[in-house]
C-alpha positions as CSV (number, residue, x, y, z in Angstrom):
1,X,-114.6,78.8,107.1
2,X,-111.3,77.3,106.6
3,X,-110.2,74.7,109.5
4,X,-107.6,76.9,112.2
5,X,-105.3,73.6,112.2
6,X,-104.4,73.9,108.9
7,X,-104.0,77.3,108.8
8,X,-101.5,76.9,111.3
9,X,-99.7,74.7,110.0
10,X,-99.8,75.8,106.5
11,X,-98.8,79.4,108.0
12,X,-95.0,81.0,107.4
13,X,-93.4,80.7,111.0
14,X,-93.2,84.2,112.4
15,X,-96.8,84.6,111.1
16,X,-98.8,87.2,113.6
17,X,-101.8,85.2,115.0
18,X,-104.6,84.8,117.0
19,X,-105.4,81.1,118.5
20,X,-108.1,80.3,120.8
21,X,-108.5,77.4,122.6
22,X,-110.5,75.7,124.9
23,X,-110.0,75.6,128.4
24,X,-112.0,74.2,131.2
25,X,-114.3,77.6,131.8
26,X,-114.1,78.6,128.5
27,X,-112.1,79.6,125.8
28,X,-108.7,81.6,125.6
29,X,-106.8,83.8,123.5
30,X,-102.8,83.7,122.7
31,X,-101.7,86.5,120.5
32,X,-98.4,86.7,118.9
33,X,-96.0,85.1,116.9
34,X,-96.0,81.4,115.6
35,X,-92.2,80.4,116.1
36,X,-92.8,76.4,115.7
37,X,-94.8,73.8,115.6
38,X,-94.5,69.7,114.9
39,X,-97.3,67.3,114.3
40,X,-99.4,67.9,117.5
41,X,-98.5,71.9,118.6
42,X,-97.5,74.8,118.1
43,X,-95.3,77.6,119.8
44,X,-96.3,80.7,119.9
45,X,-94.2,83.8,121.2
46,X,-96.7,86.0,123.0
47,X,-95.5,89.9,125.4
48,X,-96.2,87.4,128.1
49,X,-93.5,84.8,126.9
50,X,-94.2,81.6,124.5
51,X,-96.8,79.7,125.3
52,X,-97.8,76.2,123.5
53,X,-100.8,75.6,122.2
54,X,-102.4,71.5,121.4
55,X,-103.9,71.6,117.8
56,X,-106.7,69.4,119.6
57,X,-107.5,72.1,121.7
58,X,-107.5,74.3,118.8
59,X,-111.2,76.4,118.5
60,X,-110.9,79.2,116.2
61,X,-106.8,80.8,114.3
62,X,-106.3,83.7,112.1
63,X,-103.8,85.8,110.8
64,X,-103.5,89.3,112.7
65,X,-102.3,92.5,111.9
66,X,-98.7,94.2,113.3
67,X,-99.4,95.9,117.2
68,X,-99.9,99.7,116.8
69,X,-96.1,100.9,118.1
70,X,-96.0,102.0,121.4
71,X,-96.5,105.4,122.9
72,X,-94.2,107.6,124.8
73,X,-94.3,107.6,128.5
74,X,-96.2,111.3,129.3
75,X,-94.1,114.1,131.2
76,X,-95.7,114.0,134.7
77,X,-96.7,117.9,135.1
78,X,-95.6,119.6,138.3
């Protein structure tokens, strides 16, 4: 397994990716779009808003496929 950090940073920026990271419970995910990064995080642009992620914090990272496109909003029958 190749190490996430790297693959971050070696990743074209606009890259679709999952990071997870750990957090005091746990782990969590961010999904969406890698927009920057410098030597220590990354930004990445989530349907929530951008959210930054630490590379120390850094569990697991990988390439993701496009969302499925959204579906029309169903006629309410009467």
């Amino acid at each position: 397994m190749s190490d996430p950090v790297e693959f971050i940073r070696s990743a074209a920026l606009g890259t679709r990716m999952t990071v997870r990271t750990r957090i005091e419970d746990g782990y969590t995910d961010a999904v969406g779009y890698l927009r920057e990064r410098d030597a220590q995080h990354c930004l990445i642009e989530t349907r929530r808003g951008m959210v930054t992620v630490a590379f120390a914090d850094v569990h697991l990272a990988k390439e993701v496929p496009p969302p499925p496109p959204r579906r029309p909003p169903r006629a309410v029958p009467r």
